[in-house]
N, C-alpha and C positions, 0 to 999 in steps of 0.2 A: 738340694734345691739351688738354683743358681740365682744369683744376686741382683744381673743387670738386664734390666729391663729392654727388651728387644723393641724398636721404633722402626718404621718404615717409613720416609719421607718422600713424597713424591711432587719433585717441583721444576720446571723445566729454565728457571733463570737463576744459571750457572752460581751468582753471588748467594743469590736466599739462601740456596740450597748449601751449598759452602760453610755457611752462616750457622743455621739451625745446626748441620751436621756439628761443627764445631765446638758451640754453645752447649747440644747433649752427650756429645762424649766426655768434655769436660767437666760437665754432672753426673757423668758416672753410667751413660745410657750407652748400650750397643745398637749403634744406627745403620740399616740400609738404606741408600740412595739413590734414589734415581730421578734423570732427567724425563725420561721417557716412560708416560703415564700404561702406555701398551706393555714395555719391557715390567715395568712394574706390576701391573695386574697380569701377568703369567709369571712372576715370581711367586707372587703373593696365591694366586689359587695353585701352584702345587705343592704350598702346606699352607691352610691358610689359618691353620691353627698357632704356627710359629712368631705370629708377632705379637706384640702385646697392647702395641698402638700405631693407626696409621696416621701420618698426618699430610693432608690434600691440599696443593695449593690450586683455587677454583679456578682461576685463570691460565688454562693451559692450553699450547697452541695445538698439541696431538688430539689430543682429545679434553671435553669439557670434563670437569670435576665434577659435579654433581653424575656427570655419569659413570666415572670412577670412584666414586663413593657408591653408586647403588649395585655397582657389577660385586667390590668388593662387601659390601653386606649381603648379597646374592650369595655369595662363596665362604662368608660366616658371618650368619646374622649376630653373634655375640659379639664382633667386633668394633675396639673402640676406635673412633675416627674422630679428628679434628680436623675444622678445614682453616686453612691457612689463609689470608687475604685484604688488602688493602682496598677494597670495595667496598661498598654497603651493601651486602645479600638479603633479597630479596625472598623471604623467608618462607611465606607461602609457594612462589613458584619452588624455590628449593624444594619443600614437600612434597610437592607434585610428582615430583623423580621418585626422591627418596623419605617414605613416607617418615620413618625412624628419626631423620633428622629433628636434632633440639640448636637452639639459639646458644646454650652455652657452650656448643661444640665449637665456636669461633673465639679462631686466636686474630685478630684485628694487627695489622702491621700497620705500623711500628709498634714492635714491641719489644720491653726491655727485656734484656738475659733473666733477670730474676724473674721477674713476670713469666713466662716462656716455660723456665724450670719449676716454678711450682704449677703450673696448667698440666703438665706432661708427666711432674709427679702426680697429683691428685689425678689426673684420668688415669696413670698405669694401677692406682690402688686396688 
């Protein structure tokens, strides 16, 4: 059984993305990255059993996240997602995409390292 926890970060501004990556490998997490939310969900549906958590930032210039959150629970409903975001999301329209959506799937930025590693521990549980 292998130990580290596979993430999939999908964020298209270069530092976030840099950042988190950094953050969970130094906690011990095996992270894929990507800028580009398309290259991403074609990674992700040809195993989409391979990751253990994705994390979405909503703000994305390819495409919007909540619809990258619904393509990828389309491709595995048991998948756990967190969205990534320095906005106030707007919870009900959220829903409306993607019905699964709950409020404590949000990681709120800024946020601290410690903060961040236990959100991503307790969601890989």
């Amino acid at each position: 059984m292998r130990n580290q926890k596979r993430i999939l970060i999908i964020d298209d501004d270069f530092d976030n993305r840099r950042l988190t990556k950094d953050i969970l490998q130094f906690a011990g997490f095996e992270t894929y990255d990507f800028a580009s939310p398309q290259l991403a969900l074609d990674a992700f549906k040809q195993n989409p059993m391979f990751y253990d958590l994705v994390i979405i930032d909503t703000w994305l210039d390819e495409l919007d996240g909540r619809k990258v959150y619904s393509d990828i629970k389309k491709s595995n409903p048991n998948s756990k997602v967190l969205i990534f975001t320095g906005m106030e999301i707007e919870s009900n329209k959220f829903k409306d995409i993607c019905p699964s959506f709950n409020e404590r799937q949000v990681i709120k930025k800024p946020v601290t390292m410690n903060t961040l590693i236990n959100m991503i521990t307790n969601s890989t549980l």
